[in-house]
C-alpha positions, 0 to 999 in steps of 0.5 A: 104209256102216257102219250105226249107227242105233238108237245115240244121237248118232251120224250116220245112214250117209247123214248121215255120207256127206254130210258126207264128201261136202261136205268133198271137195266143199270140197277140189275147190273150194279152191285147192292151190298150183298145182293146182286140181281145179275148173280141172282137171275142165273141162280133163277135160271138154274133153279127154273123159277118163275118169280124174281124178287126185287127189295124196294129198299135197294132200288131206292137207294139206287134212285128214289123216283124209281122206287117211287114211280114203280109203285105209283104207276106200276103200268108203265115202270113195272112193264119197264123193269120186267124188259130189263130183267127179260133182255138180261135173261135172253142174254144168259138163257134164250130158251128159258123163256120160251116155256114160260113169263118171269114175274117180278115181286116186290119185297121190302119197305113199301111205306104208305102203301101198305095197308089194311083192306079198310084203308084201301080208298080210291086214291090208291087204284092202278098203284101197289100196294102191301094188303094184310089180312086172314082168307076167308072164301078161296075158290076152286083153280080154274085154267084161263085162256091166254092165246088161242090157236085156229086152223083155216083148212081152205088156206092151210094156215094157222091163226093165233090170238091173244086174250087180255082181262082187265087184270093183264099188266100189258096192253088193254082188253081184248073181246072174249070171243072165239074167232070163227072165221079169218078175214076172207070169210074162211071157216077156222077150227080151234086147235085145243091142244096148241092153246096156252091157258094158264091158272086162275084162282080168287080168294076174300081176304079180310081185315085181321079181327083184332085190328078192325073198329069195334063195332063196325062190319070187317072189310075184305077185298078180293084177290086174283091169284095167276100161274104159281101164286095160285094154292098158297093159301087156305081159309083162315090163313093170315096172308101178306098179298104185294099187288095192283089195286084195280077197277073193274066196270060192272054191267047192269042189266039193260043199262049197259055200263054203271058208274060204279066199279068193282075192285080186285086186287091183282097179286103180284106176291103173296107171303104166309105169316105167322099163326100167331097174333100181333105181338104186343110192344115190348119194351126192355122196362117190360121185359124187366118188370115180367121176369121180375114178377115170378122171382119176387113173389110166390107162384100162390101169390103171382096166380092169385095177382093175375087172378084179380088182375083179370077181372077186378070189377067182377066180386069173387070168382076167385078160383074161375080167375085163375083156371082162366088166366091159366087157359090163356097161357095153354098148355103145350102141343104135341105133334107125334112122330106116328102123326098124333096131335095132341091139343095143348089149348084147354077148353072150359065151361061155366055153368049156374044160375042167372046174374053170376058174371058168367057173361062178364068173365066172358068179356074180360076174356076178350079184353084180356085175351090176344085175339078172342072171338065172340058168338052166342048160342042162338046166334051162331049155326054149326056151318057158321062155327066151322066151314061152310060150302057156298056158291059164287054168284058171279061164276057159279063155281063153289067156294069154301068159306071159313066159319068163326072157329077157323078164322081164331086159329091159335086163338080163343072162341067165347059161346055165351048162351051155349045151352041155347044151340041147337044139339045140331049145332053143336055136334059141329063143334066135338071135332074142333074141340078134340082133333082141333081140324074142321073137315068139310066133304060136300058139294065135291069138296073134300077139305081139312081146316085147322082150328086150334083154339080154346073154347069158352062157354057159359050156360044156365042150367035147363030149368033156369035155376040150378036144381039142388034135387036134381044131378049135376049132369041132369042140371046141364042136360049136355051128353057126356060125349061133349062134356068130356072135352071140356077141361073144366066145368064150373058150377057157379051158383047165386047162394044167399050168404049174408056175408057175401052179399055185403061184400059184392054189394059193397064191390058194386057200389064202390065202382058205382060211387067212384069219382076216379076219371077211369069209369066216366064217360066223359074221361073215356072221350077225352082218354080217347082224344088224348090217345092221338097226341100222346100216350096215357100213363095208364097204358104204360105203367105197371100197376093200377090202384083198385079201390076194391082190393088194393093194386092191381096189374094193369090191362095192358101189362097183364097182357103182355105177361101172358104174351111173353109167358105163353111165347118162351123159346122153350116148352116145360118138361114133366119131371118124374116127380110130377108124373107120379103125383099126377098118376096117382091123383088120375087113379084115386080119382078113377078109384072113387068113381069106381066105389061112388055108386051115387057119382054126384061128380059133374065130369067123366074121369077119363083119360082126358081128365088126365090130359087136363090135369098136364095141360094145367100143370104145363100152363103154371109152369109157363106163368112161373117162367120155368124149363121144367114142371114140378110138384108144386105145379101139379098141386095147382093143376089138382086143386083146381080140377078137384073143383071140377072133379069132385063137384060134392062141396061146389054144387050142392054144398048143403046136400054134401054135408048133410050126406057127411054126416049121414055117412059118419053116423053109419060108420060109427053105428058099424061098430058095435055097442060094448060101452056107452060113452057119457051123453056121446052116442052109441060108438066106441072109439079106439083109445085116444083117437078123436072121432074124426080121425076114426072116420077119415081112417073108415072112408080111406081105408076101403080105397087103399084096399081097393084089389087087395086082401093085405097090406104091411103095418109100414106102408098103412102108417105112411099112407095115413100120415098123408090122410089129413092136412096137418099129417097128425096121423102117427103109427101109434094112432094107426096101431091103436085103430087097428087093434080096435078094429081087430077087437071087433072082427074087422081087421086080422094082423099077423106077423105085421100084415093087415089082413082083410077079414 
């Protein structure tokens, strides 16, 4: 309290405590609405808590220099209303608070005072104030001494004392030192088991990543947890911390005290929030506009849009585009009965040749994305990744740390230079990247983190240049084991096309040569000034005009379309025809990699593949705003994987062909040579059949035989019509091969069955 005696006319320090003390006494009495405090310090009581929450918003529509003072000077009014609450609770219960303080938490509008760590500056020491930010080190939970008991055998009596730190709300500090003898000279022993101790955690909270200034170090500020706050909390979880910003002196050595402080902030609350990011400003023209989208255009059109929405400065890359926008909507999780989780984020890797955008997709990722965070290879450790294990250096005592990966929980982790980590440290990353939970067991500490989040990676290849000689996987040089638990791998390569070539060069030189305001430096100071008087049209309108390929989506826009996308109230249900389209496209798959005894494919077709395959299906289903997954979205889902699945026509596209048609000669110099065709070849083709339907029916007829010796006329003709595209494939071209093949010993057809011979 402020001492004023000796002035004439104003109140003595305890006179003016007990007036604070009737006026909140007159608030906890007084009916608020629906809230009142008298109703709700009994249901305390009955139910044995230990905390009472007070709304500020009440108690400043009761009296405003209340509400005011209690966070500006909480030493003398927060004291004040603790008394008052303390009086009403003595009235109604004594002996409750005999076991135990009543704490007083704060809860509603706190103004100004609530702040980020960056912003806590000296003006706001000794106030409270509302802190938010994500936990990154929490220590172990010690017991504190509050009051020590000591037994004086000479006279029989026993002596208390208490203990008081800098973080006490009442009365100053006291010596941390045990009394060993009273004030006579007599010898005292401390009676252990009558002392009262009571819990002590600290924990580093630091500002969320996506509201720290680019390019600056993120602050943190410890934070002292007491009695029942302590273990609400775990690294990597976003807090919500009401408290007392305190100045702690720090002692040099050999200089005695230093005018420089230490800053805790002693929590009087502390409250989870949501896993998920700051949602972006929605407003009702945007919520129109979105909806609006997936029923004006077709889902083809919608992803292709997104797709050049996501990145227009990168030329291309047009399928990349659009298996990313799909990673940034996820798929859904599922968490089992029986205790299976199974992950809904989806993982990629894009691997190629040198100056391909890799990096830059990697960027638009983080542009795009609602909370990204950035590592390279070499950068980055695998305790760095995950969760390490560090010593305090003030007390000694062990502290669990969070690494990049736990601290993007419900987010997205770019690794540009993924090939350049250490195998070390990258078999760090096959937990989070499956089971999505980062387990620490060391130096004691036996702890499991959540870290739910995609993972982006870029490589090059191991000899720097994608090696056409060479196989897919011998090119990456990762094993298998981590390969698999990439959803999807791109092989991106720089191939000299004359047509391409003019193409991005006309790209890059148009952005290059473009006199709109967007691109210059100048315009992005002067954008930027001009964001603090008002807000710039670009932000808020829908589309942008791009000069490359007509209108875009704006940045802004296209993200609060994949926040309101991924955010629906509902998750999207596999329909059975959906299902089976999935399942027989998984077990084609497994069926070629069974028959293809070179395996040029880049991925193991495992179970996960199939995982893959639902999480994409899933993920389209969102963008089309749909309760349901359907056919068409599983069409998406397999066109895309078959660019990662069957990497024949992506990585080594000349070497294929060349292959093809190898592999077409040999089937048609099966066949034997009873005429020959005028300046054709050797074959004989069935009559009317073309080449290459023949061929198509010699490639997919062993796969459609796969485990059988026969099969009915009907389903060998309705399996063909799916065979090609345009379904040209009639019975009577089926009829007229079959007879063929029969002619020449390969088929045998009895009572409308085709028998293997």
């Amino acid at each position: 309290a402020r001492l004023r005696a000796g002035v004439e006319g104003v109140m003595e320090p305890s006179e003016e405590q007990a007036n604070l003390k009737r006026e909140f006494a007159r608030f906890l009495e007084e009916q608020h609405g629906n809230v009142n405090y008298d109703k709700a310090i009994e249901e305390l009581i009955a139910r044995g808590d230990r905390r009472l929450p007070v709304d500020l918003n009440l108690l400043r529509s009761f009296d405003a220099d209340l509400a005011n003072g209690l966070l500006r000077d909480p030493a003398e009014y927060l004291t004040s209303l603790r008394e008052a609450v303390y009086e009403v609770i003595g009235v109604k219960d004594p002996k409750f608070l005999s076991s135990g303080e009543v704490h007083i938490t704060l809860t509603g509008g706190f103004g100004f005072h609530r702040i980020s760590p960056r912003e806590l500056l000296s003006p706001f020491l000794g106030k409270i104030v509302n802190v938010e930010g994500i936990v990154t080190k929490c220590s172990c939970v010690r017991p504190k001494v509050a009051k020590t008991t000591h037994f004086c055998e000479a006279t029989g009596s026993f002596v208390t004392r208490e203990y008081r730190d800098v973080t006490s709300s009442k009365g100053m500090p006291t010596s941390t030192v045990y009394p060993t003898k009273d004030e006579s000279g007599n010898l005292l022993t401390t009676e252990y088991g009558l002392c009262s101790y009571r819990d002590h955690q600290t924990f580093s909270m630091q500002e969320m990543p996506e509201s720290a200034p680019a390019g600056q170090l993120p602050r943190s500020i410890d934070v002292v947890l007491e009695d029942d706050l302590v273990d609400l909390c775990k690294p990597g979880d976003r807090v919500s911390v009401v408290g007392i910003y305190k100045a702690i002196p720090v002692r040099s050595v050999g200089a005695g005290q230093s005018g420089v402080f230490r800053t805790v902030l002693v929590a009087l609350s502390l409250y989870q929030l949501s896993k998920d990011v700051a949602a972006p400003a929605l407003s009702h023209e945007d919520i129109k506009n979105i909806n609006e989208l997936p029923r004006r255009l077709d889902p083809k059109t919608l992803l292709a849009l997104l797709g050049k929405s996501f990145a227009p400065s990168i030329c291309g890359h047009e399928n990349i585009k659009r298996a990313l926008i799909l990673l940034l909507l996820g798929g859904s999780e599922k968490n089992l009965k029986n205790g299976t989780h199974i992950r809904g984020d989806i993982n990629c890797l894009m691997v190629g040749d040198p100056s391909v955008a890799k990096s830059q997709l990697l960027r638009c990722v983080l542009g795009v994305a609602a909370y990204a965070v950035s590592t390279t290879g070499r950068g980055s450790s695998g305790v760095g990744l995950t969760a390490a294990v560090t010593t305090d250096q003030d007390t000694g005592e062990r502290k669990l740390e969070a690494g990049a990966m736990v601290l993007a929980d419900r987010g997205v982790v770019c690794i540009d230079e993924f090939d350049k980590m250490n195998d070390a440290d990258r078999v760090a990353i096959h937990e989070v990247m499956e089971q999505q939970t980062v387990t620490i067991a060391k130096a004691g500490i036996h702890a499991s983190l959540n870290a739910r989040c995609s993972v982006i990676a870029a490589a090059n290849p191991i000899y720097g240049n994608y090696d056409h000689s060479q196989g897919v996987t011998r090119n990456i040089n990762l094993p298998d084991s981590l390969l698999s638990r990439f959803d999807m791998l791109f092989i991106v390569l720089d191939q000299s096309d004359t047509k391409v070539d003019r193409a991005i060069s006309s790209h890059v030189l148009g952005m290059h040569s473009s006199e709109k305001q967007v691109f210059s430096t100048k315009a992005i100071l002067q954008r930027d000034t001009a964001l603090v008087q008002n807000n710039t049209e670009t932000e808020s309108s829908m589309y942008l005009a791009h000069n490359a390929g007509g209108e875009v989506l704006s940045k802004r826009f296209l993200q609060k379309f994949l926040y309101y996308a991924k955010h629906r109230p509902w998750q999207p249900a596999l329909t059975k025809e959906a299902e089976g389209f999935i399942a027989e496209q998984y077990s084609q798959w497994r069926v070629d990699k069974a028959a293809d005894s070179r395996n040029r494919r880049t991925l193991p077709i495992t179970a996960r593949t199939l995982e893959t395959m639902i999480r994409l299906s899933t993920a389209h289903a969102k963008m089309r705003m749909s309760k349901s997954v359907d056919v068409v979205d599983a069409t998406v889902a397999i066109e895309i994987m078959r660019l990662v699945v069957e990497a024949e026509g992506l990585a080594v596209p000349n070497a294929a062909k060349l292959d093809d048609e190898k592999e077409e000669e040999e089937m048609m110099l099966e066949a034997p040579e009873t005429q020959h065709d005028s300046g054709q070849g050797v074959s004989n083709l069935p009559t009317g059949i073309s080449r290459s339907k023949f061929v198509v029916f010699q490639r997919r007829f062993p796969d459609l035989m796969f485990h059988r010796d026969s099969i009915p006329m009907d389903e060998l003709s309705s399996a063909a019509a799916s065979w090609l595209v345009d379904g040209s494939f009639t019975r009577i071209d089926v009829e007229n091969i079959v007879s063929h093949m029969q002619k020449i010993n390969k088929l045998l057809v009895a009572e409308g069955e085709v028998h293997l011979i």
